[in-house]
Backbone and ligand atoms as CSV (ligand in chain L), in Angstrom:
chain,resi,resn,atom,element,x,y,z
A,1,UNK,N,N,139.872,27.411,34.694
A,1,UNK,CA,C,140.370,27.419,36.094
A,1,UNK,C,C,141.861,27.792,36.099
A,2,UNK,N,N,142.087,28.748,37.134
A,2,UNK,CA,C,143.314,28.982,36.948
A,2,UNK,C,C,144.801,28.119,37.416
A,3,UNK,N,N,145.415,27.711,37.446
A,3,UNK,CA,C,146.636,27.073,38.087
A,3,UNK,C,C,147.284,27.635,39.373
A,4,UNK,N,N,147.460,26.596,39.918
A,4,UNK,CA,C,147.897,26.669,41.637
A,4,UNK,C,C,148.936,28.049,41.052
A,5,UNK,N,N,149.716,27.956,40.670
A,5,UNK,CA,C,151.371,28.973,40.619
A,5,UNK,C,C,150.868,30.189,40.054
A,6,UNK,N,N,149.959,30.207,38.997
A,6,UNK,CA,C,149.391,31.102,38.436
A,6,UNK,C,C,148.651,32.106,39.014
A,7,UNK,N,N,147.996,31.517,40.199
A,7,UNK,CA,C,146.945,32.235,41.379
A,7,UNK,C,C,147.551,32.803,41.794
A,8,UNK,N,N,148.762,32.098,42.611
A,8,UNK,CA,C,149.425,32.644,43.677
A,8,UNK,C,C,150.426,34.511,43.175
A,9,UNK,N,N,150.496,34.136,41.646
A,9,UNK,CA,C,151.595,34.962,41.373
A,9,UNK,C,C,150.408,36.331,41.100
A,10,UNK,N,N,149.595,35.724,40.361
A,10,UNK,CA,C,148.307,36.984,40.301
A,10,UNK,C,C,147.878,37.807,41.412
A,11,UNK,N,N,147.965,36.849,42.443
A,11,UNK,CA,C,146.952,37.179,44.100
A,11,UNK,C,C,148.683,38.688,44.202
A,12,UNK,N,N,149.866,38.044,44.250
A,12,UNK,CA,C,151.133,38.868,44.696
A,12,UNK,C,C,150.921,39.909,43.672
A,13,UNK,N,N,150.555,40.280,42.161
A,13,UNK,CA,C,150.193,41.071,41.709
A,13,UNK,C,C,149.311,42.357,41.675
A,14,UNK,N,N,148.096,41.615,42.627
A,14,UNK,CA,C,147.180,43.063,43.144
A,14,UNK,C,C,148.051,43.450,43.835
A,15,UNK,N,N,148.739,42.696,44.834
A,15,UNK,CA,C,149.684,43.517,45.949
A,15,UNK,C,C,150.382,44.670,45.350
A,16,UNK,N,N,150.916,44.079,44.699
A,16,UNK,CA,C,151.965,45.318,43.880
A,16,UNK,C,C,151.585,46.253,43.204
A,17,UNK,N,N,150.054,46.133,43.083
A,17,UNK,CA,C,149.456,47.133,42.175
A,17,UNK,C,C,149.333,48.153,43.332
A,18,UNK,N,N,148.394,47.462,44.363
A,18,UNK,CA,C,147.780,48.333,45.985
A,18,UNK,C,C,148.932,48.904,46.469
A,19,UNK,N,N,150.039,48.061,46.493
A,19,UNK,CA,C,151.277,48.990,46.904
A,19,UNK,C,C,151.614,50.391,46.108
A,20,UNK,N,N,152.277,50.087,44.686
A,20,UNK,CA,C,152.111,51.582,43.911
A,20,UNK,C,C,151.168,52.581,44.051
A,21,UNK,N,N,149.839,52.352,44.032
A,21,UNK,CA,C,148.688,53.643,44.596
A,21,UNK,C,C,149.384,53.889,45.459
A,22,UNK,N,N,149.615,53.176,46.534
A,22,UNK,CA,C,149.771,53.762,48.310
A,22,UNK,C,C,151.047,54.590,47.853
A,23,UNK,N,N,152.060,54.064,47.275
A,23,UNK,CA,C,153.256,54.982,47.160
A,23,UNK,C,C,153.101,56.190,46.576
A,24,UNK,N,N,152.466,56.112,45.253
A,24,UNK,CA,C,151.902,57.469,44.879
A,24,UNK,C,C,151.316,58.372,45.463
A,25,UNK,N,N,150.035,57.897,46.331
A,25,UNK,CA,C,149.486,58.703,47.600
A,25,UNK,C,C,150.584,59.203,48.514
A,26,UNK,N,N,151.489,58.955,48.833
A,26,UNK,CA,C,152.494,58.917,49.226
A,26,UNK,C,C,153.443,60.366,48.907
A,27,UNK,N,N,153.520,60.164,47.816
A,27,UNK,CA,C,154.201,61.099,46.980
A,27,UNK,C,C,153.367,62.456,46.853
A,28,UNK,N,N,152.076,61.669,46.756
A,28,UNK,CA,C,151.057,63.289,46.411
A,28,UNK,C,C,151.305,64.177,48.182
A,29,UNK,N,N,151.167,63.101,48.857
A,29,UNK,CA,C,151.471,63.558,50.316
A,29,UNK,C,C,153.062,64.855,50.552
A,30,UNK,N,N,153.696,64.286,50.083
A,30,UNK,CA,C,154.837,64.980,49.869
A,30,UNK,C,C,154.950,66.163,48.687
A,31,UNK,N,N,154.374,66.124,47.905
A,31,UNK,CA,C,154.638,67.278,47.142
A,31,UNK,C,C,153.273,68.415,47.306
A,32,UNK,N,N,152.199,67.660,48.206
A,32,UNK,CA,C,151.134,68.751,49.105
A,32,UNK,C,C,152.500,69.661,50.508
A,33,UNK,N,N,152.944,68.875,50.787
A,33,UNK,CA,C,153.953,69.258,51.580
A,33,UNK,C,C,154.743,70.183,51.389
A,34,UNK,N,N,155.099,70.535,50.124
A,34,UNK,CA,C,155.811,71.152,50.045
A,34,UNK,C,C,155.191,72.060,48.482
A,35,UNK,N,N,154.016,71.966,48.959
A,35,UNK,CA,C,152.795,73.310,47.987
A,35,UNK,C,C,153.369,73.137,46.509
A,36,UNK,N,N,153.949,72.063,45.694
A,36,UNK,CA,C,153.589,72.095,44.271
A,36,UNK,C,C,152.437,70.842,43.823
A,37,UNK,N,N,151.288,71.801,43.902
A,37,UNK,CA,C,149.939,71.113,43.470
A,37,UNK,C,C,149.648,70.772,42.353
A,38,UNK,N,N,150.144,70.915,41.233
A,38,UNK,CA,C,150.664,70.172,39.906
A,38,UNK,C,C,150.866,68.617,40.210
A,39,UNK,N,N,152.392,68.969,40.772
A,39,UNK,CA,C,152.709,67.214,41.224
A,39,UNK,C,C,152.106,66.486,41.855
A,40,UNK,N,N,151.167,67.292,43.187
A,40,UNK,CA,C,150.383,66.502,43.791
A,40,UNK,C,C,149.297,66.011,42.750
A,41,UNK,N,N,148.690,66.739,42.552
A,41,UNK,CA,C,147.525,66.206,40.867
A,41,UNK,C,C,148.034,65.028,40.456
A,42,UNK,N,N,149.243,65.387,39.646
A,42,UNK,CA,C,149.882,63.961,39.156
A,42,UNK,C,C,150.046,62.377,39.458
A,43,UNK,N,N,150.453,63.032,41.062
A,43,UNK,CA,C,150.553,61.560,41.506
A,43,UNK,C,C,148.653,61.201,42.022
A,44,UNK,N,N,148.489,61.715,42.348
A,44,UNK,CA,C,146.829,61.239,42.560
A,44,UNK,C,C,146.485,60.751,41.463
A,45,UNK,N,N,146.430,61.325,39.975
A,45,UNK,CA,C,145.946,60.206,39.094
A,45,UNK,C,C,146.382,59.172,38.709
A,46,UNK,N,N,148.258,58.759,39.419
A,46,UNK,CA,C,148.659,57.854,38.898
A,46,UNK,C,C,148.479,56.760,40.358
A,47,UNK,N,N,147.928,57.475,41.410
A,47,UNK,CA,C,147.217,56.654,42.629
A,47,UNK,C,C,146.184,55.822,41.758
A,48,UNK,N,N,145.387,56.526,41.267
A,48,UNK,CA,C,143.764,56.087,41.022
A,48,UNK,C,C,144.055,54.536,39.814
A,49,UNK,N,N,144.989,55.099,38.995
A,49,UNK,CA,C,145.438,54.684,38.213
A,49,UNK,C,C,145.852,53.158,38.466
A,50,UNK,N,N,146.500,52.559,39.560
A,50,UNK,CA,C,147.304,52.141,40.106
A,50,UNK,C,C,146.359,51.488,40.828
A,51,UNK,N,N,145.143,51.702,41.835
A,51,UNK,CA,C,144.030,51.002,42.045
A,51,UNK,C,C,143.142,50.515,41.215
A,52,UNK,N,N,142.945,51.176,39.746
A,52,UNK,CA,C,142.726,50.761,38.909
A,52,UNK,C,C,143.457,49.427,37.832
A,53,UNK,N,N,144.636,49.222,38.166
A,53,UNK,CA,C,145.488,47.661,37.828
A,53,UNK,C,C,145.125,47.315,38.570
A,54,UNK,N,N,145.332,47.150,39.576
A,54,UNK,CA,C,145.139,46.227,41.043
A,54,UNK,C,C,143.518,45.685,40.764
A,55,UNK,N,N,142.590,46.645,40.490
A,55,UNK,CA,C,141.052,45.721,40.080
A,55,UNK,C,C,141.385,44.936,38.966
A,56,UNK,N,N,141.929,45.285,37.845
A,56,UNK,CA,C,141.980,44.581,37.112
A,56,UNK,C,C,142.245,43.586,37.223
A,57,UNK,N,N,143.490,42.964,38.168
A,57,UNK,CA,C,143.817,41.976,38.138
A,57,UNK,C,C,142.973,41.012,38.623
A,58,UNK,N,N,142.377,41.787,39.829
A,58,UNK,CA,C,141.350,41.359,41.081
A,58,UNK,C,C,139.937,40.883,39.846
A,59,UNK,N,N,139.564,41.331,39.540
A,59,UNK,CA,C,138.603,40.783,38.505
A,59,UNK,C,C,139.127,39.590,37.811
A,60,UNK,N,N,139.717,39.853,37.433
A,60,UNK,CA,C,140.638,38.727,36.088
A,60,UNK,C,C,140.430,37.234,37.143
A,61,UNK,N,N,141.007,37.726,38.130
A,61,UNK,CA,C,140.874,36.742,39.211
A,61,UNK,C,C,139.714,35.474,39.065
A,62,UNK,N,N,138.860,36.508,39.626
A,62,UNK,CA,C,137.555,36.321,39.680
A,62,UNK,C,C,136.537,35.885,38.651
A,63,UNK,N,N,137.059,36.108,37.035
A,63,UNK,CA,C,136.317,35.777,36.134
A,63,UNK,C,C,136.795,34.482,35.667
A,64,UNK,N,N,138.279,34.144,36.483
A,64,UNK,CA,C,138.498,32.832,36.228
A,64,UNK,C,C,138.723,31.405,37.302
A,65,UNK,N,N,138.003,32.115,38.172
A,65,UNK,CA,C,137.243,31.071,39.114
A,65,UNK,C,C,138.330,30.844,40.619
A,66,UNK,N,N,139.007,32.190,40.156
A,66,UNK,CA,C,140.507,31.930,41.031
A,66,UNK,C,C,139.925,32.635,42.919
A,67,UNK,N,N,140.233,32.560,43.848
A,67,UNK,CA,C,139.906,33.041,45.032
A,67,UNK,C,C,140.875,34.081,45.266
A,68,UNK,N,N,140.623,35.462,45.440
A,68,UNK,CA,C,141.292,36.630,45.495
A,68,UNK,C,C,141.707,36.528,47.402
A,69,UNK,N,N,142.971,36.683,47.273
A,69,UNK,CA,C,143.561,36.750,48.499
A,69,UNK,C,C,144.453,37.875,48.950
A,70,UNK,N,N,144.065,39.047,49.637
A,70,UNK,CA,C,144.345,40.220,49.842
A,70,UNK,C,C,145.405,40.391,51.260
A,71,UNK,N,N,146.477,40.770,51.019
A,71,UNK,CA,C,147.465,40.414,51.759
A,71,UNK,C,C,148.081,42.118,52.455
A,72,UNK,N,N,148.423,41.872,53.713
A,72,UNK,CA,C,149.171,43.504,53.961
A,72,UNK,C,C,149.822,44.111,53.122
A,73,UNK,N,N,149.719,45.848,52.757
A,73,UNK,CA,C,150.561,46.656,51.635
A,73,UNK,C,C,151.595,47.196,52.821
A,74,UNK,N,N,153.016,47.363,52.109
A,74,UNK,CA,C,153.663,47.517,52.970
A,74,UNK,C,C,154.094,49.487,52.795
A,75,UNK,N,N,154.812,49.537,54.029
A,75,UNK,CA,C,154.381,51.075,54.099
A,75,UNK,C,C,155.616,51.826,53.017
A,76,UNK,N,N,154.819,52.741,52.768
A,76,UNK,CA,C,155.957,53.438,51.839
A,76,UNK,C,C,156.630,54.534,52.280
A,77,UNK,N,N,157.742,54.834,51.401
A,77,UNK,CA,C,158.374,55.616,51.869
A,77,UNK,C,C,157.668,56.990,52.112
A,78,UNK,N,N,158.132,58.010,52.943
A,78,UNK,CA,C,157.329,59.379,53.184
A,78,UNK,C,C,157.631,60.641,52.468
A,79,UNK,N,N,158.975,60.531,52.523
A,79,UNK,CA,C,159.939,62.109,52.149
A,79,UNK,C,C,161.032,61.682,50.587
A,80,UNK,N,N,161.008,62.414,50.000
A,80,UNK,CA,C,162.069,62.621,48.754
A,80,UNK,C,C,162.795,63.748,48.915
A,81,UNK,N,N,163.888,63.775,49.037
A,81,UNK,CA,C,164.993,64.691,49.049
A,81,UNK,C,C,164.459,65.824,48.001
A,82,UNK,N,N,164.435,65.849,46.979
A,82,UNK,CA,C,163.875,66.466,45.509
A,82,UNK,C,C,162.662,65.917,45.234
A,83,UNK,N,N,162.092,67.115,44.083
A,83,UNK,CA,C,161.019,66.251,42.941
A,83,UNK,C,C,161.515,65.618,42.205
A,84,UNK,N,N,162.600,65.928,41.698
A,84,UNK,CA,C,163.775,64.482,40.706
A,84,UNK,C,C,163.719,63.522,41.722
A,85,UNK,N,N,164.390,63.702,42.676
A,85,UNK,CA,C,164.560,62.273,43.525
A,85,UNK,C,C,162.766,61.850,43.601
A,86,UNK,N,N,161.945,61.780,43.692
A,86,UNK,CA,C,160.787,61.258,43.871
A,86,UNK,C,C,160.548,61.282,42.033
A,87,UNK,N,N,160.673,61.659,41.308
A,87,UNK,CA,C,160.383,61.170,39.825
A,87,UNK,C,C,161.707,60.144,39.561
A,88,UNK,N,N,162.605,60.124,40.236
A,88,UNK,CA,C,163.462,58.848,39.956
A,88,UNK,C,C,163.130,57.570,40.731
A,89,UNK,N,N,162.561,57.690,41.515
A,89,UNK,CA,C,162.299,56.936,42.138
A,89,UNK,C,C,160.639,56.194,41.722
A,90,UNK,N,N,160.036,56.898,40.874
A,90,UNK,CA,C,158.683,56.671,40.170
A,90,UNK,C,C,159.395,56.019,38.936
A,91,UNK,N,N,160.269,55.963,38.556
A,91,UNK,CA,C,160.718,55.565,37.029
A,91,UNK,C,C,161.416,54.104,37.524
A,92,UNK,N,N,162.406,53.964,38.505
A,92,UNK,CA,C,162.615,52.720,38.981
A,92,UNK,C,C,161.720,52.062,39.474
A,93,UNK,N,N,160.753,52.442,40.496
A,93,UNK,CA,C,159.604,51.717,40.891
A,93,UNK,C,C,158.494,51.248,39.482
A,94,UNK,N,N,158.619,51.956,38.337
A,94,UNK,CA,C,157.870,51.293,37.152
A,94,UNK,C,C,158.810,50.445,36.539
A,95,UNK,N,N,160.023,50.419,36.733
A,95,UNK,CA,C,160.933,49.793,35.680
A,95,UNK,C,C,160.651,48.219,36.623
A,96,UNK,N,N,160.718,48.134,37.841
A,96,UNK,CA,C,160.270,47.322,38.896
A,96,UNK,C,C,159.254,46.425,38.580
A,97,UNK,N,N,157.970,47.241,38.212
A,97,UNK,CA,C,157.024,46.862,38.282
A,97,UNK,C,C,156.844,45.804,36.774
A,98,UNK,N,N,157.545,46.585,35.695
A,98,UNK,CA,C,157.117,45.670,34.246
A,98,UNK,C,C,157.935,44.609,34.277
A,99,UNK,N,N,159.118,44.922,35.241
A,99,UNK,CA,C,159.986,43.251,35.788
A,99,UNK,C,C,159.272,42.099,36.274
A,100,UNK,N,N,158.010,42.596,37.068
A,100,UNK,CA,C,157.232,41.942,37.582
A,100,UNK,C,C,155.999,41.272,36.721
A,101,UNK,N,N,155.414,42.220,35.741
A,101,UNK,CA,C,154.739,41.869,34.637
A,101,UNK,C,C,155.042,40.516,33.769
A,102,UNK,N,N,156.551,40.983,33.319
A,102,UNK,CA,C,157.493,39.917,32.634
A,102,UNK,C,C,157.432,38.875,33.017
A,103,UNK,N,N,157.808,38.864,34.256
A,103,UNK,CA,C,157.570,37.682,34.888
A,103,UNK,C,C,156.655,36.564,34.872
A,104,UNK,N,N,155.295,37.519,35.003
A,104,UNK,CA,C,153.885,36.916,35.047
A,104,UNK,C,C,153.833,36.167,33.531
A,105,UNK,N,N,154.102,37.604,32.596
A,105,UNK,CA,C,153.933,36.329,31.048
A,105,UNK,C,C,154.518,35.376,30.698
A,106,UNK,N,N,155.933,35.360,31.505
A,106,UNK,CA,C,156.859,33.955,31.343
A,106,UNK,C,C,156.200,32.873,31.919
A,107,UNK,N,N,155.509,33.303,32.858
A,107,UNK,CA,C,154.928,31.934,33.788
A,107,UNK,C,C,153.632,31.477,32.869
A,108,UNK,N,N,152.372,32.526,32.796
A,108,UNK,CA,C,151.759,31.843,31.654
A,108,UNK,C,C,152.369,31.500,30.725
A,109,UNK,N,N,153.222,31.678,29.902
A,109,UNK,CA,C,153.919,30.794,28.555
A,109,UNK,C,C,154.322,29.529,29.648
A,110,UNK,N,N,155.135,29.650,30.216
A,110,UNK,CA,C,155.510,28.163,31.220
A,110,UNK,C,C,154.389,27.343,30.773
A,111,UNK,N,N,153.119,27.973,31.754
A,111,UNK,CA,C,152.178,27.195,31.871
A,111,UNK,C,C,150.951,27.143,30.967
A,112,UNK,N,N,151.482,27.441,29.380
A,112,UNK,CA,C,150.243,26.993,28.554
A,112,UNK,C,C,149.053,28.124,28.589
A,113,UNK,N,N,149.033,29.118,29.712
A,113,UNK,CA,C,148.170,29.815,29.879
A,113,UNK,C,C,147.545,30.802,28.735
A,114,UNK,N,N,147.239,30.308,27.859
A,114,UNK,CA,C,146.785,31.736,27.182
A,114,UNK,C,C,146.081,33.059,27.168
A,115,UNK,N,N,144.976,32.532,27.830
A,115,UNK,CA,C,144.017,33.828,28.740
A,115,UNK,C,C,144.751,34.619,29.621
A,116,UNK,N,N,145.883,33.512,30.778
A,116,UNK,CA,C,146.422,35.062,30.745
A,116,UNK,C,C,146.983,35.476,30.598
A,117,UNK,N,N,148.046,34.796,29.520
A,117,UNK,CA,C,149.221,36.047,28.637
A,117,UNK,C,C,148.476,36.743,27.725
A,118,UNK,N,N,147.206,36.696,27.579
A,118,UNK,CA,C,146.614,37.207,26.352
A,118,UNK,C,C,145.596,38.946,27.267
A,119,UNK,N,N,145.432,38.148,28.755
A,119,UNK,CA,C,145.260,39.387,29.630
A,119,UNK,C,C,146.314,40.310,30.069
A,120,UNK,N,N,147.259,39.705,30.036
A,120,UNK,CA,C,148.620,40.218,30.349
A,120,UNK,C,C,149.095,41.561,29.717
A,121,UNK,N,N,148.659,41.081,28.361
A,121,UNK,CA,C,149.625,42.346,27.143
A,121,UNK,C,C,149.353,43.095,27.327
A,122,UNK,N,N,147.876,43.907,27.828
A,122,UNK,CA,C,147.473,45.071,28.552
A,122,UNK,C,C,148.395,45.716,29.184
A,123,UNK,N,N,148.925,44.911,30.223
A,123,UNK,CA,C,149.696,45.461,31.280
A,123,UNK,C,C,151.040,45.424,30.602
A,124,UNK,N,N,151.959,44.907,29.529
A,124,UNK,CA,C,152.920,44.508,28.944
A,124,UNK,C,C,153.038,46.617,28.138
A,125,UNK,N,N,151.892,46.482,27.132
A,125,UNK,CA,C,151.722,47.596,26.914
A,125,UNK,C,C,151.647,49.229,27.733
A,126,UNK,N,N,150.902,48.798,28.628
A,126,UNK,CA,C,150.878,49.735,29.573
A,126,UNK,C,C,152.144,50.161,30.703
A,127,UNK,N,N,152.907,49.536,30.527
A,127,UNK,CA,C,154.341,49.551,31.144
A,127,UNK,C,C,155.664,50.309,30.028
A,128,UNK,N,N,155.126,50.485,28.617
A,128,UNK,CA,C,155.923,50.941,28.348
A,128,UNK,C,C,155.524,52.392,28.419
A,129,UNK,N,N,154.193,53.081,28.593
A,129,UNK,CA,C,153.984,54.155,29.060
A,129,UNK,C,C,154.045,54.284,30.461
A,130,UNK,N,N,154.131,53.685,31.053
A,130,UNK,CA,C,154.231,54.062,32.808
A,130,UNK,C,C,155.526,54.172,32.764
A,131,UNK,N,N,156.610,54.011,31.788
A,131,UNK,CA,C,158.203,54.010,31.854
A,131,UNK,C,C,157.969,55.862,31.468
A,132,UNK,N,N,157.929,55.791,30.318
A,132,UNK,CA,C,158.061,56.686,29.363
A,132,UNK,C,C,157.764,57.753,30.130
A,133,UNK,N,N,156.135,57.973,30.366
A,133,UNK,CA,C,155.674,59.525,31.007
A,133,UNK,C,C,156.329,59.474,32.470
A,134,UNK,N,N,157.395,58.592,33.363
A,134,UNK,CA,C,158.337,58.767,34.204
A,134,UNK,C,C,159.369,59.879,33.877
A,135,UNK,N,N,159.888,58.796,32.869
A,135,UNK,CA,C,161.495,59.197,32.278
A,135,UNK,C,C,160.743,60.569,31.702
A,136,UNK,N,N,159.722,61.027,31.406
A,136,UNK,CA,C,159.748,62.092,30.634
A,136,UNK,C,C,160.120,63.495,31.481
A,137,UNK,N,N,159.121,63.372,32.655
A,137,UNK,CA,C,159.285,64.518,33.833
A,137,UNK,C,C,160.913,64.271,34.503
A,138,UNK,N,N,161.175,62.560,34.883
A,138,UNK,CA,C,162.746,63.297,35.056
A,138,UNK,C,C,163.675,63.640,33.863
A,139,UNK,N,N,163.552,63.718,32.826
A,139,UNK,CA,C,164.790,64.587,32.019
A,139,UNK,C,C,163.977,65.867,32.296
A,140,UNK,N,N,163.356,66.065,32.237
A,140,UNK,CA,C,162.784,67.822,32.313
A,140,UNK,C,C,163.031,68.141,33.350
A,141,UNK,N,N,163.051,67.719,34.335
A,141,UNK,CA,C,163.391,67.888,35.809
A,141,UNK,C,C,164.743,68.223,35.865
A,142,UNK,N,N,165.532,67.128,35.027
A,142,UNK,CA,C,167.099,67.347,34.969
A,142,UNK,C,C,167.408,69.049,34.428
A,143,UNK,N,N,167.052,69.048,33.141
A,143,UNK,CA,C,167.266,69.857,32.429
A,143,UNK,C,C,166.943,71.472,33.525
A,144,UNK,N,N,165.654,71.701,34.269
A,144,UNK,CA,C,165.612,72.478,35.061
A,144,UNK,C,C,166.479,72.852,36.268
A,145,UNK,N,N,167.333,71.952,36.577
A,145,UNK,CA,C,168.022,71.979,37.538
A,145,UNK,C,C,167.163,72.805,38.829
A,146,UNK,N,N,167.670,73.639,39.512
A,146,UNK,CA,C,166.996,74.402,40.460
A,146,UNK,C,C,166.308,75.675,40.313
A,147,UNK,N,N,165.975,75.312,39.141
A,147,UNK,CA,C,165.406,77.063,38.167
A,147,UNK,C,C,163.672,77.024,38.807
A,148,UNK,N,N,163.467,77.775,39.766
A,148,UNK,CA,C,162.049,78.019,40.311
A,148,UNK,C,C,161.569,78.103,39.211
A,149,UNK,N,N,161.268,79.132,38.195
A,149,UNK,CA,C,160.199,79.241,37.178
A,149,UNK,C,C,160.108,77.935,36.349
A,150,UNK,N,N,161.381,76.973,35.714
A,150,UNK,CA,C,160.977,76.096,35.719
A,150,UNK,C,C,160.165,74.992,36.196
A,151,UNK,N,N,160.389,75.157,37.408
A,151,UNK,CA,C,159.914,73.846,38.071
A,151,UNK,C,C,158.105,74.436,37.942
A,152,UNK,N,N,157.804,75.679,38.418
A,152,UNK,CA,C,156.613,76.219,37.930
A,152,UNK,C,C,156.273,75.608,37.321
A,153,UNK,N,N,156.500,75.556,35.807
A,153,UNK,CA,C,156.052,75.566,34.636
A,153,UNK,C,C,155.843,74.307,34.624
A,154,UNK,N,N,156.680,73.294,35.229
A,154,UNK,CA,C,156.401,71.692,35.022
A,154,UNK,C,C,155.190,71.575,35.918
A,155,UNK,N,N,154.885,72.494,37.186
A,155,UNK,CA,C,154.129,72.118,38.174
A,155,UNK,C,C,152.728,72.114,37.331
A,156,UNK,N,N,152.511,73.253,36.653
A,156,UNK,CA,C,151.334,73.892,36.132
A,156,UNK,C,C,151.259,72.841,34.976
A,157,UNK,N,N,152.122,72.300,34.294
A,157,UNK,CA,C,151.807,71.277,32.795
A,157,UNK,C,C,151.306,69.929,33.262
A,158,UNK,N,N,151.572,69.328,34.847
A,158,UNK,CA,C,151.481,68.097,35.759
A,158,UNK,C,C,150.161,68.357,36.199
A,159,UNK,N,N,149.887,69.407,36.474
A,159,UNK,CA,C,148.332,69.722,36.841
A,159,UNK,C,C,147.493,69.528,36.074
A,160,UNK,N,N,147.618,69.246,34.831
A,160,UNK,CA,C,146.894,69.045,33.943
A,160,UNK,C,C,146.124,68.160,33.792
A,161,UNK,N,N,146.820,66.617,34.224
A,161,UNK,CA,C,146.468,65.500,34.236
A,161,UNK,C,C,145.284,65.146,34.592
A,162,UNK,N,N,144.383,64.483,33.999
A,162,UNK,CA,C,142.790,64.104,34.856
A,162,UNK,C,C,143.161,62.368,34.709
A,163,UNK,N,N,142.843,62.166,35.750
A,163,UNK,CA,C,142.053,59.883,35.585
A,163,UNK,C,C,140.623,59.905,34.303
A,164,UNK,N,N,141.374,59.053,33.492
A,164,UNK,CA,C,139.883,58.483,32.546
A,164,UNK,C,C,140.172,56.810,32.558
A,165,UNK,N,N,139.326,56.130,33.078
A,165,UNK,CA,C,138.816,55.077,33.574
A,165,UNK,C,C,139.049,54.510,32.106
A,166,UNK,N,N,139.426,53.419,31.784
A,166,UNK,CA,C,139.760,52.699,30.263
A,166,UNK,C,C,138.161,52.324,30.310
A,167,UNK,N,N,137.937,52.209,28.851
A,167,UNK,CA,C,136.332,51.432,28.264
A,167,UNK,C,C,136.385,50.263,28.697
A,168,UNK,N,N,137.270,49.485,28.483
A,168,UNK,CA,C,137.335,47.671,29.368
A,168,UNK,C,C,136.575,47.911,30.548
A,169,UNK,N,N,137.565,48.685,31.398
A,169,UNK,CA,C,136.976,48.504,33.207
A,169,UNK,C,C,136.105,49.417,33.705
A,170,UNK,N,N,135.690,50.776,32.447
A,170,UNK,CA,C,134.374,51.404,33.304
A,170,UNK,C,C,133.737,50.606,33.319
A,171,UNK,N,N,132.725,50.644,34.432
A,171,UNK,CA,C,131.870,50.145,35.188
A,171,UNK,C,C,130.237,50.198,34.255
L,1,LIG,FE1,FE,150.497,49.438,37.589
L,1,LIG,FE2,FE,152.444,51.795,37.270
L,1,LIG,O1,O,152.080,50.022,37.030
């Protein structure tokens, strides 16, 4: 059974997961906007991606007897000045997010929890790649400055990206 503080911080966790999709959708919205369909690709799988934590947690929930409580996502922003400014803003919003992670494993250690600091490391791990493939597109971004064929070339390498569902949570 899970712990009163423990619930509560998990239940605020899908939030933050449902929030990031929406922001990403968000983003894909904006870079459809402005016709580089690469980036839009990108952020759609890191939408799917991003609903995909949010179950996780939502399960985890649920397999430990906890009552999932689904709360308003709040609206995200619409427009990015740049694709840097919207990949900087994807790299702080992850740096954000493993702040939030941290958090969670301090509280299970607080509270004795082992199941779910031991569910946790997933997401512990997975935060140092949600940093990384950030920071990666903005230095390349940097490095391009306003060079059209560059930005091309990043558009067309971002397109690449497909969603593969982890073996844990396919269905
Ligand atoms: Fe669910 Fe991008 O962290």
């Amino acid at each position: 059974m899970l712990k009163k503080k423990i619930l509560k911080s998990l239940n605020e966790q899908i939030n933050a997961e449902m929030f990031s999709s929406y922001l990403y959708l968000s983003m894909e919205a904006y870079f459809q906007s402005i016709s580089l369909k690469g980036f839009a690709a990108w952020m759609r799988v890191q939408a799917q991606e991003e609903m995909m934590h949010g179950m996780k947690f939502y399960d985890f929930v649920n397999e430990r007897g906890g009552k999932v409580t689904l709360e308003a996502i709040a609206k995200p922003e619409t427009t990015w000045a740049t694709p840097l400014a919207a990949f900087e803003a994807v790299l702080k919003h992850e740096e954000h997010v493993t702040s939030l992670i941290n958090n969670l494993v301090d509280l299970a250690i607080s509270e004795k929890d082992h199941a779910s600091n031991n569910f946790l490391q997933w997401f512990v791990a997975e935060q140092v790649e949600e940093e990384a493939s950030a920071n990666e597109v903005v230095e390349k971004l940097k490095l391009i400055q306003d060079n059209p064929s560059g930005l091309f070339m990043v558009d067309a390498e971002l397109g690449k990206r497909v969603f593969t569902m982890p073996a844990a949570t396919a269905a």
